[in-house]
N, C-alpha and C positions, 0 to 999 in steps of 0.2 A: 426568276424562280430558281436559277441554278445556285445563284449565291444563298440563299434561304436552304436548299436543300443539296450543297455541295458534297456534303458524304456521300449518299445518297447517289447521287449523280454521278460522282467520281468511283466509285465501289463498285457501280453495275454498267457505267458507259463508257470507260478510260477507253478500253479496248475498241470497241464501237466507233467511241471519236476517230480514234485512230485510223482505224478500217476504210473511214471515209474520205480520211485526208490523203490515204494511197486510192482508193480505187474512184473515186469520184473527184479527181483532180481538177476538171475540166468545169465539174459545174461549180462554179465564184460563189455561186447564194448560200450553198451547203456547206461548204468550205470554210465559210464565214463563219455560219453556225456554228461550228463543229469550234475552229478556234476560238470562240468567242467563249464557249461553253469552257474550253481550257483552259481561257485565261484567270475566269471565274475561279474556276476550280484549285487551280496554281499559285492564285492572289497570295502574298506575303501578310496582307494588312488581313482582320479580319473585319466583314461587312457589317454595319448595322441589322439589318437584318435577323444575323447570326445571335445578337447579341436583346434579342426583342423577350422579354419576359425569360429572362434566363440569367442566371447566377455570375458570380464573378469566375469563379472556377470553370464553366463552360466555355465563358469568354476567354480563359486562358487558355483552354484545349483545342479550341479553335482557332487562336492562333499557327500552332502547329500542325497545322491541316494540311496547308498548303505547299507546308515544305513536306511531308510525307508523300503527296501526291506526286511532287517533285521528284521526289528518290523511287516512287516506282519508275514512273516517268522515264528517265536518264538510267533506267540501269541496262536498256538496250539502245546502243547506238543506233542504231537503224531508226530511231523516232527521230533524235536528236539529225540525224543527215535526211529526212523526210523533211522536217522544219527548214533547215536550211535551202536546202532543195524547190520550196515554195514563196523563198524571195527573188525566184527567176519572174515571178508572173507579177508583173506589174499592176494587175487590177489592185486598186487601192483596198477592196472587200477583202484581198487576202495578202498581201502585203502589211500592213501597218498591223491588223491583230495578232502574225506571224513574231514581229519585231517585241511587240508584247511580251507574248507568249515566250520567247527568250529572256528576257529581260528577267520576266519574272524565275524563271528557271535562275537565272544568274543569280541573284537576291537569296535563293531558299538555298540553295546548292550548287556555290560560287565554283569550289574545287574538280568536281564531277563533270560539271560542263565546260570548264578551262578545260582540263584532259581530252574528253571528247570532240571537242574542236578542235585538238588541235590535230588531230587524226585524222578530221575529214577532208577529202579533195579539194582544195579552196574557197573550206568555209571562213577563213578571215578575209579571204580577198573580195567572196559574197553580199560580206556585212561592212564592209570598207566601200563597195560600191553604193551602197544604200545613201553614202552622204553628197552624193551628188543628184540623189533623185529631187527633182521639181518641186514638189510637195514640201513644205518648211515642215509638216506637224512628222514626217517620217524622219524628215534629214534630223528635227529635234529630238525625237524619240532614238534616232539612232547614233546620238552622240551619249544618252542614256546608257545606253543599251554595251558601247564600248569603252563606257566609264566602267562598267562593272565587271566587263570581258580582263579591263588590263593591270587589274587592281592583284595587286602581290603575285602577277607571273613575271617573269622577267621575257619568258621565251616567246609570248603572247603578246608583250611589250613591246620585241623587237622586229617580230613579224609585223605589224601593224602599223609601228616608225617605218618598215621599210617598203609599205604599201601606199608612201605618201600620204599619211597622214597626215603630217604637217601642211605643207600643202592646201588640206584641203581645212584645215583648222585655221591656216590665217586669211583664207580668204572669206569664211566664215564672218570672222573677225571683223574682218573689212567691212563688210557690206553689211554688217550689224552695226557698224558705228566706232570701233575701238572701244576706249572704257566708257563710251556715253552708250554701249548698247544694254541690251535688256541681259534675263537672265539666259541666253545662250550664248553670248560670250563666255559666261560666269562657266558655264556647260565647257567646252570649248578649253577651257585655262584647264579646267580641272582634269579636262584629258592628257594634255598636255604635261602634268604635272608626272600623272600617271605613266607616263611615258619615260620621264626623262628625272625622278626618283630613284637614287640610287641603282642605276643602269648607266654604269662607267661608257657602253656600247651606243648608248644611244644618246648620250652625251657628247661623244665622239663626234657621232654620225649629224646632231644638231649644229656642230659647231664649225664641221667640211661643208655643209649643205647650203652655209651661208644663211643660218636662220638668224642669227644673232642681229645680224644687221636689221630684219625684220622687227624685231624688237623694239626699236628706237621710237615707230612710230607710236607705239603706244603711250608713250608719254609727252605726249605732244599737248599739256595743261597751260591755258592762260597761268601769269606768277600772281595775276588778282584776281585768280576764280572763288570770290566769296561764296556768290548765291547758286556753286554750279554741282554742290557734292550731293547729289539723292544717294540714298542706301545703295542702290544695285551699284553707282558709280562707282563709291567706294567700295564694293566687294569688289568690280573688276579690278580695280587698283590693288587693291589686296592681294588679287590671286595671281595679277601681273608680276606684282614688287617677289611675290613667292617662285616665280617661273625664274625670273633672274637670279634669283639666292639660291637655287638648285645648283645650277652650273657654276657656282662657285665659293661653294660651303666648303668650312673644313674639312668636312668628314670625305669628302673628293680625294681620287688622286692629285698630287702635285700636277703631275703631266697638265692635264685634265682643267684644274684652276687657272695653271700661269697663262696656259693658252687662251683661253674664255677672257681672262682677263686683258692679255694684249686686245685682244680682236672686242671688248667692250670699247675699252679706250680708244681703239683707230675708227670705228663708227660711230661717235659721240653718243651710245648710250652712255657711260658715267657723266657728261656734261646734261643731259639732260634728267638724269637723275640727281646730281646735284642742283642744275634749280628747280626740281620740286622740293629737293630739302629747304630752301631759301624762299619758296613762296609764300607767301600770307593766307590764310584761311585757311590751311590743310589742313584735317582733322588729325587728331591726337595718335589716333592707332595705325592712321595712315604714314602720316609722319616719323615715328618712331618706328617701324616697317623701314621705311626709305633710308632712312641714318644705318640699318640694319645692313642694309641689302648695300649701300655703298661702304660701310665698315669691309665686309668679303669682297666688295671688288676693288680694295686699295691692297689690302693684307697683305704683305710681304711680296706686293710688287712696286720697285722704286720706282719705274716712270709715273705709275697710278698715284703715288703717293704724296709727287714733287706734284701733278696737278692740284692734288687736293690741297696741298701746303699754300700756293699761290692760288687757290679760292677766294675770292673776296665775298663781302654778303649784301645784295642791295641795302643796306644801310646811309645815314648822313650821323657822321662821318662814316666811312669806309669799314669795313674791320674785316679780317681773315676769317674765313667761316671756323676753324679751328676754335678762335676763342668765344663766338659769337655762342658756339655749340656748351664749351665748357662756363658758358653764363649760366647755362640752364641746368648744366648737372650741377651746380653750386650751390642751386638756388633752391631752397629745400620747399616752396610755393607750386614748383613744376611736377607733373606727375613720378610716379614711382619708377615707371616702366619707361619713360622718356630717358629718364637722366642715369637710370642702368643703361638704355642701344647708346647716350653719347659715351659713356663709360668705354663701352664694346668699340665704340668708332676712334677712341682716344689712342685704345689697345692697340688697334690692327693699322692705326698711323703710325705707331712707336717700332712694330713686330719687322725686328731686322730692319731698320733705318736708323741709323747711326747719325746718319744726317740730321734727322729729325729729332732726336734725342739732344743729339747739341743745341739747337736750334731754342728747344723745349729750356733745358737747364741757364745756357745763355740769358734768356730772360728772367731769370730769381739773381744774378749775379749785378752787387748795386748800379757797377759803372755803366752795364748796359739797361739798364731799368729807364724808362722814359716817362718824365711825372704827366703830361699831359696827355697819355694812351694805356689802356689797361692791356697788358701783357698776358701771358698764358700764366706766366711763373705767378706773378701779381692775384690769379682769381687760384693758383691751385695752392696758395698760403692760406689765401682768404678762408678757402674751405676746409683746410688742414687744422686751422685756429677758429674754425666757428664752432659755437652752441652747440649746432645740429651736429649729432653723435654720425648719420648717414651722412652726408659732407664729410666728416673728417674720413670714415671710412672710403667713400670714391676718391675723394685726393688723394689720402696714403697711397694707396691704390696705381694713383693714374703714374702718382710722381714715382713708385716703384718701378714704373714701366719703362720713364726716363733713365735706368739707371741698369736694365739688363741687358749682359753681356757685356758690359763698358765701364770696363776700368776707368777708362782717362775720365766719364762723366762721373760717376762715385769720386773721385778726388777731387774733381771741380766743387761738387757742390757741398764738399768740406767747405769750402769758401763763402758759401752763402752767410750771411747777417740778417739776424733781425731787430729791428729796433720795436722791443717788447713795451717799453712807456716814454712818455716826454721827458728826459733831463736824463734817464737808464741808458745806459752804456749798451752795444748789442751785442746782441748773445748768437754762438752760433745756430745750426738749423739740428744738430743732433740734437744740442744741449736742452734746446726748446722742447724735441720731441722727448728727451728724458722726463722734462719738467712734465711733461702734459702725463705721462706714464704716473708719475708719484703723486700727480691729484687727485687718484683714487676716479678715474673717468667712466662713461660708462662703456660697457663691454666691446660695441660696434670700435670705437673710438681707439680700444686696447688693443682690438684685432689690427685695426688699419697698419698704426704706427709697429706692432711689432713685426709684423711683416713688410713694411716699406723697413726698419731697421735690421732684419734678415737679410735682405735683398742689396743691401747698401754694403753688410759687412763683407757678405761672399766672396772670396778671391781679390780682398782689397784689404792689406796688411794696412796701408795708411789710416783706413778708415777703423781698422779694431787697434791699432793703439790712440784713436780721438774720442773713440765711446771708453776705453777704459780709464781715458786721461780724465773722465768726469767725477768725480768721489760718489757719487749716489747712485750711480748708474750697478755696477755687481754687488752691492749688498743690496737693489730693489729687487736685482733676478732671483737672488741667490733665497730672497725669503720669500718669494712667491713660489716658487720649485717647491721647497718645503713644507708648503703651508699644507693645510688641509682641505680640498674643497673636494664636493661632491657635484656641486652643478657642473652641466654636462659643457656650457659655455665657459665655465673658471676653468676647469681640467683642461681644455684648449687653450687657454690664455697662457695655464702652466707649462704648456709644453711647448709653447711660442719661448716662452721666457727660458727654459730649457736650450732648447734650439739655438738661440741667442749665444748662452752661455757657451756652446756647444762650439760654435761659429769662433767664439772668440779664444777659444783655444784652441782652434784648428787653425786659423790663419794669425795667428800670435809669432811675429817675429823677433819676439826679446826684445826690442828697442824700449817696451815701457817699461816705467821704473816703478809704476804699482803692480802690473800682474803680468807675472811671466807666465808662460804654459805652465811649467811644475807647479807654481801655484797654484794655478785654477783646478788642479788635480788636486792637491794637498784639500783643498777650499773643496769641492766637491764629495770628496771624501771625504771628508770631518764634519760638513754641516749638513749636507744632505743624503749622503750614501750613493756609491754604484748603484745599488738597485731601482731605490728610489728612484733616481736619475733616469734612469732607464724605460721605468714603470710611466715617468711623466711625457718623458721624450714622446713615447711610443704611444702616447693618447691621442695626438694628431692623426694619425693613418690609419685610428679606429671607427673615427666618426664618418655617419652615414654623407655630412657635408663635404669630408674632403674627398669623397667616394666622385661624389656628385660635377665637381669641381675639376676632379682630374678627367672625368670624360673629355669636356668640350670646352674651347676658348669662349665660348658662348656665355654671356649670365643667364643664368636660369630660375634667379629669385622673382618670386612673386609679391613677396612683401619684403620689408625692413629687416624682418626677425632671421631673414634667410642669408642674410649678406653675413657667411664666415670667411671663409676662404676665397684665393684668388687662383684661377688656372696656370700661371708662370710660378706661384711660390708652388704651389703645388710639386710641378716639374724641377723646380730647387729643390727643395724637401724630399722629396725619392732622391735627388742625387749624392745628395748631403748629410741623409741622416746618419748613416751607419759611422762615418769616417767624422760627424761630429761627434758623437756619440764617444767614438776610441781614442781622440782628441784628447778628452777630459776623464775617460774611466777606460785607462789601457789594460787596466784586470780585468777587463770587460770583453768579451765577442758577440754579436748579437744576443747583449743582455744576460748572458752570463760569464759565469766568474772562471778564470782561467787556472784559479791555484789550486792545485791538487796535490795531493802525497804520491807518493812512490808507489806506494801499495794502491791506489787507485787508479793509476797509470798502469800495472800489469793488469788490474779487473779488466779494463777495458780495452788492453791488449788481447786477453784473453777471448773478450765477447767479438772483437772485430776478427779474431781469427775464426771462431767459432760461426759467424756469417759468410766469413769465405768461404770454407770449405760449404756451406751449405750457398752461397748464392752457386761456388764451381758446379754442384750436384742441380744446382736446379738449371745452369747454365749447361750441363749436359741432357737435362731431360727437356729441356726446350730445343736444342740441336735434332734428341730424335722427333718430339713432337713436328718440326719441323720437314722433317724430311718424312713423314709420315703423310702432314699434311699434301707436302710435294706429289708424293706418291699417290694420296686418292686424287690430286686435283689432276694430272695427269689421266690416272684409271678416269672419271671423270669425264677430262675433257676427248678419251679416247671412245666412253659411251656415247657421248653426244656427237661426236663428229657420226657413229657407227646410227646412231637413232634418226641424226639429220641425213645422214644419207641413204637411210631404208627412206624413208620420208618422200625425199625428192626421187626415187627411184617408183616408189609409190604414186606419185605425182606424174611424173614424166608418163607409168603404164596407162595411168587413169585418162591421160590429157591425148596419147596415142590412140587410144579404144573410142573415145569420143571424137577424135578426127578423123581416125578411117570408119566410121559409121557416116560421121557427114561428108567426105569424100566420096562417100559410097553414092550418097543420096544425088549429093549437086554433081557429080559426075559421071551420071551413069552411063552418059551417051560414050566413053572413054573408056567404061572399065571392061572390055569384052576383049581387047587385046591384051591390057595390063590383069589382066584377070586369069587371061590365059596361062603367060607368062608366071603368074604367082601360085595359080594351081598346081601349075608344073612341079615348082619349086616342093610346094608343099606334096606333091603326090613322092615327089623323091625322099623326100624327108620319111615321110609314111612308109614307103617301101625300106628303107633301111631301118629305120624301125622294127618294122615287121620280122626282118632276115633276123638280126637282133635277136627276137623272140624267140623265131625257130630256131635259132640254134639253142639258144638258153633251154628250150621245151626237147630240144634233140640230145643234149647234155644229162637233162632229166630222166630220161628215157633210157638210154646205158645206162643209169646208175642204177635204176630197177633191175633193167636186165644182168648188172653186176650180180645183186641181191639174187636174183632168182636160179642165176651157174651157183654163184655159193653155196645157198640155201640145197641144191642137186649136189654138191659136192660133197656137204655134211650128208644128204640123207644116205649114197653109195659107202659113203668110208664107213657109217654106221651098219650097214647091212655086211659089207665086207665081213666087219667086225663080227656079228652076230652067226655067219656062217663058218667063222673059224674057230670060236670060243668056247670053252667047256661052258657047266655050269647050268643044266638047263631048266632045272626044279626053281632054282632063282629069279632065272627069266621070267620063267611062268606066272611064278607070283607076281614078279615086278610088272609084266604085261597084262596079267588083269587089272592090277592099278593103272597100266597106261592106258588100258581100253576105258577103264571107269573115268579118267581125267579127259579123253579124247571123246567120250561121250559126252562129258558136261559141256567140251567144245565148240561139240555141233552146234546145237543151237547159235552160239555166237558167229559163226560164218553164217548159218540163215539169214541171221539179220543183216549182216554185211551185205549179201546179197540182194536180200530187198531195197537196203538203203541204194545200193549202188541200181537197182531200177529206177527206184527212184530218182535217183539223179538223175540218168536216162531221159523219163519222164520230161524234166524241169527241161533239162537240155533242150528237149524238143521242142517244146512249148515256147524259150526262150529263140529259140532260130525261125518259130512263128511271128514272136515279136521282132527280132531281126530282120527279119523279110519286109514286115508292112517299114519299119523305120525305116528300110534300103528305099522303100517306094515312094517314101513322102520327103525323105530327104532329094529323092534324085526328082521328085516333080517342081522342089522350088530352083534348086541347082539348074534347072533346063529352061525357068521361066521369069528366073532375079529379074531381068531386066525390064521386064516389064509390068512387074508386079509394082504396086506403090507401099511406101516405107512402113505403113501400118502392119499391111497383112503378110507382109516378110517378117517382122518384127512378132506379130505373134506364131507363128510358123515356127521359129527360132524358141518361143516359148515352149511351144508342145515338145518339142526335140528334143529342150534339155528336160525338159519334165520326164521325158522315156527313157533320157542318157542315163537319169537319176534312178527309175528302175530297172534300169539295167547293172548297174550299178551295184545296187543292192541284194540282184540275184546272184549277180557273183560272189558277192563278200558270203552269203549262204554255202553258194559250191566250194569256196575257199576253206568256209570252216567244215565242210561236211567232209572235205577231204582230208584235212587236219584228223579227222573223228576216224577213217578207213586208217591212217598211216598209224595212229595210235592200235587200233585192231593189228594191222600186220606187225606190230613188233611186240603184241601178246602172244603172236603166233610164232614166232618167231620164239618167244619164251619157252613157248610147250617145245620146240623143234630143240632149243637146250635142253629140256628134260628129259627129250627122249634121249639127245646124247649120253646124258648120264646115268641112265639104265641100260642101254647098249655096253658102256664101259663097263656096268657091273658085271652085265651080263659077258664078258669076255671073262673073267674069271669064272662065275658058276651057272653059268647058263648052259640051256639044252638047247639041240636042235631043233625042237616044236616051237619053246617057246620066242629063239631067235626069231622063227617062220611067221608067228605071229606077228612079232616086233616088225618085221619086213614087210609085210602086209600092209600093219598099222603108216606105215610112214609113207610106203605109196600113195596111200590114201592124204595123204595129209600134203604131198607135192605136186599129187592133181591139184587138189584144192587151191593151193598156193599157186601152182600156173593159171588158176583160172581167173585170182582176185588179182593178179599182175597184170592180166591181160584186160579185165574188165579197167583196171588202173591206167594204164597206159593209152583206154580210149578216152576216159574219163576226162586226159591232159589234152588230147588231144581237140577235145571239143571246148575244154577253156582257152584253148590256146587262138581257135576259130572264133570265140565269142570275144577274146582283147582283140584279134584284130577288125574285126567289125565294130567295135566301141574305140577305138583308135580311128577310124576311117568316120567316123561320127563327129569325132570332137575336131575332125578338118574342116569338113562342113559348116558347123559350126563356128570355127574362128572363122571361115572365109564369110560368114556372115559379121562379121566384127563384136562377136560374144566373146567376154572372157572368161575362157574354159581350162580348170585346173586338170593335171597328168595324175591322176590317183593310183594308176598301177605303177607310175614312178616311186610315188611315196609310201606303194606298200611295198612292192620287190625294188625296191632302189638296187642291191646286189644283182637281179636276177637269176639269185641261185635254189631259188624253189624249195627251200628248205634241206638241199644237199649237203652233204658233211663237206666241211675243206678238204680235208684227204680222201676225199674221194677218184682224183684222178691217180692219186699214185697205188690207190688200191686198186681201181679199173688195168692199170700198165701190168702190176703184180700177177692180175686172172690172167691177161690176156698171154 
């Protein structure tokens, strides 16, 4: 039902499943369930089911079901290490649908679940134990399952080689049969492959470990296994001959092959892979694999190579496998892809063996020619001069490969002869290949030879004055350069013939009496142009085929039509183009023309100067971008050191606070001495604190009582004043203004007054809630130890819940006292103005209305003594409520709560909002 109703299912139950695979672990049956539902759900394929009276387009949408479900799935690792987690439990019911259930994850969202793995606490070492479980149908499923784990990770790869893998893949192997087993061997290789794929590391780690020699036994084939290749046989062979050509492809390091390749040869795997090349019955694609796989492990290593050389092949008569092999590439009857791997095997016999080169050439040479044995040189004329356009191409080819890097063989095989008809005198082996050029041949045929005559002329003076000593030979070059062609195969042919020409005036030592170097310039220039020449040249290194070519030693054609270029002319041709090229068209530098006027030469004097000055400008504004860059990565790496280290300091309080809580719990028979001792500690802490305070709150207190001598001091000098100063009709007036302005005042001390009952009030009220806190704090403090960790723990709760209104009542008194000090410096306002009517009144004041003024101010310095004094209680009861909210939050930590210092963070100074100069004004009164 789930597969029919997977959306459905997965949209309302994902979570659910989940739920049940953490908290019902224990029950197997539901567990099962729950995976089993998942697997459904996660399926890559989509069910028949799905697909029951419903369109093509549904059917498409439901394919991607499963991987959607999959990316919810995986975006929390926690599912991902639950799954892993549930291959501890061996019941088969939850085991094998587990193995599943991954697999399929792997399949929809390969990338997501490499990551994730590789994060988890030894989930590779997990899923690596699965391949020893009893059960063949898990151990097969979980070679699945690590196929799809190691596919394009490298770091997943290495983990898993180094969890003996291998190991546990060749005894697999074994006990499956070698390559007569089924399809888990086939499982088994392809892991294998996965592993040791472009993974320099675990190539390494294969070839110390001593696997190599394991190898051997897998090709342990009867040489007359007619009736014995079924399909599965052949893929294991297949995926075998691929396990070996891993560890010794080109694209390897050198390191890496030479070694592989000793340690082949001293364990007779290359003897036993040469006689499966030698046996009878082996299938075509098998076969051609195995020429393949022993082509890379002779490759430019000469002991390997001298084996292969003294090969012989069960034949009557005898023959060296060498020629046995180049029968087949000759023979245009044998498949395609057969006589391209003998091709490759020719190649990698030739590559850096000199030895073998001679050996190769020696045999076209007449004297040592043997009329009753067919020779190598003998079948690669044969194919050089057959019909078949492919033949002439692989000879060209092969016999190009006798001739690179080796001078001494290019002169030798000047010497070769052919005897072209009965009663014809013979002709040399160039002259022939000229002749076969002017028959107008077809294309394959034109490639071969001008690149076996490329390769022959390179770095061999003797050999370009014996091509030019032909008369037909540079008037054929010289008019195919020229000519006109658009097809994409003649424009390569052109530029072969080019190349050619090219060759033959770069290695032109004057000795011929037809073309000197100047000539071939004069000749080039006159018939065909610099540019042309240039234009043609350069058609070679545009095509997708010589792209193709210069990758890999490897052939890589699939048909006939593919066969242009060869990997070695290739590597000639890049080395040789440019310096042919200037050769033949010295007015030339990569394809253009060097002659210029005078006047063109200061243009571009000009532009190259005008670049400098602007690369110098841009080379300075990269110097500062540079040091800019310096500059944030520093600021930068100085945030993050400062952000990692709040962090871990974050870390370290958090991880403190939950140890002494549980310290607390599982020790408590201990903490009554160490408790003591820490209270201690903390009461002294508290105590100096407090002194702290008071003096901070004692500080506060002079600086009122500064204020209030000052404030008496102004109000005396003003009376003074007003007793010695004419002017008294002035006064008068100005003193019914001060009585009118000291009456609108009143009111405003009223209210002061009230508020400051108010506070009173709150005060009191708050040393009510102070009291009951002193009592419930000091009933768990006298009874911790016997209380259990709940109801301490909520105890701790209520406390801070009061600490928090307490708290709160003060931040009120704080700002209500803020709102008084604002009041006393309006007061303090009026107290200037009366100054400044006192002054007038020193000029035109009378003695009444001084009397009044006098009056008026007394009144005004009661009052002010009296909001000082109420001020001064005011502190003193905040000063009594921080330290009881201080003596709270001890309490409190000594219960292991962490409790922030708030009167820290709001008087960090402790200066209560005093002016800084205020002590040198206090020394001033005093």
């Amino acid at each position: 039902m789930s597969r029919k109703y997977r959306v459905l299912v997965g949209a309302h139950g994902m979570d659910s499943l989940l739920q049940v695979l953490e908290s019902d672990r224990n029950d197997h049956e539901i567990v099962n369930y729950a995976l089993e539902t998942l697997v459904n759900i996660t399926a890559p394929e989509v069910f028949p089911e799905e697909t029951e009276d419903s369109e093509t387009t549904v059917e498409n949408q439901s394919s991607e079901i499963g991987e959607q479900f999959t990316e919810i799935l995986t975006k929390r690792q926690e599912n991902i290490a639950l799954l892993v987690s549930l291959l501890d439990e061996f019941d088969f019911k939850v085991r094998y649908p587990t193995i599943k259930l991954l697999t399929n994850l792997l399949k929809n969202r390969p990338k997501d679940l490499q990551e994730v793995i590789l994060v988890i606490p030894s989930g590779v070492s997990k899923l690596m134990d699965q391949l020893s479980d009893s059960r063949e149908v898990i151990r097969n499923d979980t070679l699945l399952l690590l196929t799809q784990l190691t596919k394009s990770n490298t770091n997943l790869q290495k983990i898993v080689a180094f969890e003996n893998a291998h190991d546990h893949l060749f005894d697999i192997i074994r006990e499956e049969g070698y390559a007569d087993g089924g399809v888990v061997v086939e499982d088994c290789l392809i892991l294998m492959l996965n592993l040791l794929r472009n993974n320099p590391s675990n190539q390494t780690f294969f070839k110390e470990g001593s696997y190599i020699q394991r190898l051997t036994s897998f090709f342990t084939i009867p040489l007359d296994a007619k009736d014995g290749w079924s399909a599965q046989k052949v893929t294991n062979i297949h995926y075998m001959l691929q396990l070996v050509q891993t560890l010794v492809a080109p694209q390897n390091s050198a390191q890496v092959v030479t070694s592989c390749q000793k340690v082949m040869n001293q364990c007779g795997l290359l003897q036993a892979l040469t006689g499966l090349l030698m046996a009878t019955g082996v299938p075509v694609d098998i076969l051609t694999v195995t020429i393949t796989t022993v082509a890379d492990m002779i490759r430019g290593n000469q002991q390997n190579q001298e084996f292969f050389a003294d090969m012989m092949a069960p034949s009557n008569p005898p023959r060296p496998a060498i020629v046995v092999l180049l029968m087949s590439m000759v023979n245009d009857k044998q498949p395609f892809i057969l006589r391209c791997a003998v091709l490759y095997c020719f190649q990698c016999f030739l590559y850096r063996n000199q030895t073998g080169q001679a050996q190769i050439i020696q045999t076209l040479l007449p004297q040592t020619a043997d009329a009753n044995s067919v020779t190598a040189g003998q079948l690669l004329c044969s194919g050089l001069f057959s019909l078949d356009p492919v033949s002439n191409w692989f000879a060209a080819v092969a016999l190009s490969h006798s001739l690179v890097e080796n001078i001494a063989q290019k002169e030798n095989m000047l010497r070769v002869q052919l005897a072209t008809s009965v009663g014809s005198p013979p002709v040399s082996l160039m002259q022939q290949c000229t002749s076969i050029l002017q028959a107008g041949t077809k294309i394959p045929t034109r490639l071969g030879i001008l690149m076996l005559l490329s390769t022959w002329l390179s770095h061999c003076p003797v050999a370009v004055q014996n091509f030019l000593s032909i008369p037909t030979a540079v008037p054929y070059l010289t008019a195919h350069v020229q000519a006109n062609e658009h097809d994409e195969l003649e424009l390569v042919c052109q530029g072969l013939c080019a190349f050619v020409l090219g060759l033959c005036g770069q290695f032109n030592d004057g000795s011929s009496s037809n073309f000197s170097q100047e000539s071939l310039r004069q000749l080039v220039s006159d018939r065909i142009g610099a540019e042309n020449f240039s234009d043609k040249l350069s058609n070679i290194s545009r095509t997708e085929a010589y792209t193709k070519a210069a990758k890999s030693p490897q052939l890589s054609a699939k048909q006939s039509s593919d066969l242009v270029f060869d990997h070695e002319f290739c590597r000639l041709f890049k080395s040789l183009e440019v310096s042919a090229l200037r050769a033949v068209t010295p007015q030339l530098v990569n394809g253009t023309s060097t002659e210029v006027s005078p006047a063109e030469v200061k243009k571009y004097k000009d532009i190259i100067r005008d670049q400098d000055a602007e690369m110098t400008h841009l080379r300075e504004q990269l110097s500062k971008f540079q040091s800019d860059l310096e500059q944030i990565g520093s600021e930068k790496e100085s945030l993050t050191s400062k952000v990692q280290q709040l962090h871990d300091e974050n870390t370290v309080l958090k991880a403190q606070q939950g140890m002494a809580a549980g310290v607390a719990i599982a020790n408590s028979a201990d903490t009554t001495s160490e408790g003591t001792s820490s209270n201690t500690e903390q009461i002294s802490q508290q105590l100096a604190y407090v002194q702290q305070q008071l003096a901070e709150m004692t500080h506060a207190r002079d600086y009122y009582y500064y204020e209030m001598v000052k404030k008496d001091q102004e109000l005396t000098t003003m009376q003074q004043q007003q007793q010695n100063g004419p002017g008294q009709q002035a006064v008068a007036v100005n003193g019914l203004q001060t009585s009118a302005d000291h009456a609108t005042a009143n009111p405003e001390l009223e209210n002061v007054r009230k508020q400051l009952e108010d506070l009173q009030l709150v005060l009191y009220n708050k040393d009510s809630e102070i009291q009951q806190l002193k009592e419930k704090v000091a009933e768990p403090a006298a009874n911790e130890t016997s209380k259990d960790n709940a109801a301490e723990s909520q105890e701790v709760t209520v406390i801070q819940k009061e600490l928090e209104a307490v708290k709160a009542s003060k931040a009120t008194l704080e700002q209500e006292k803020a709102s008084l000090e604002l009041q006393l410096k309006d007061i303090q306002n009026e107290n200037n103005q009366l100054k400044t009517q006192l002054a007038t009144a020193s000029v035109a004041g009378t003695n009444a209305g001084a009397a009044a003024a006098c009056t008026k101010c007394e009144d005004l310095q009661a009052e002010l003594k009296g909001i000082q004094g109420e001020q001064e209680d005011l502190l003193v009861l905040v000063t009594d409520q921080d330290s009881k909210m201080a003596e709270y939050r001890r309490k409190l930590r000594s219960y292991g709560e962490d409790v922030t210092d708030d009167e820290d963070e709001d008087d960090e100074d402790g200066d209560y909002g005093i002016p800084d100069d205020y002590d040198e004004d206090l020394e001033d009164l005093q």
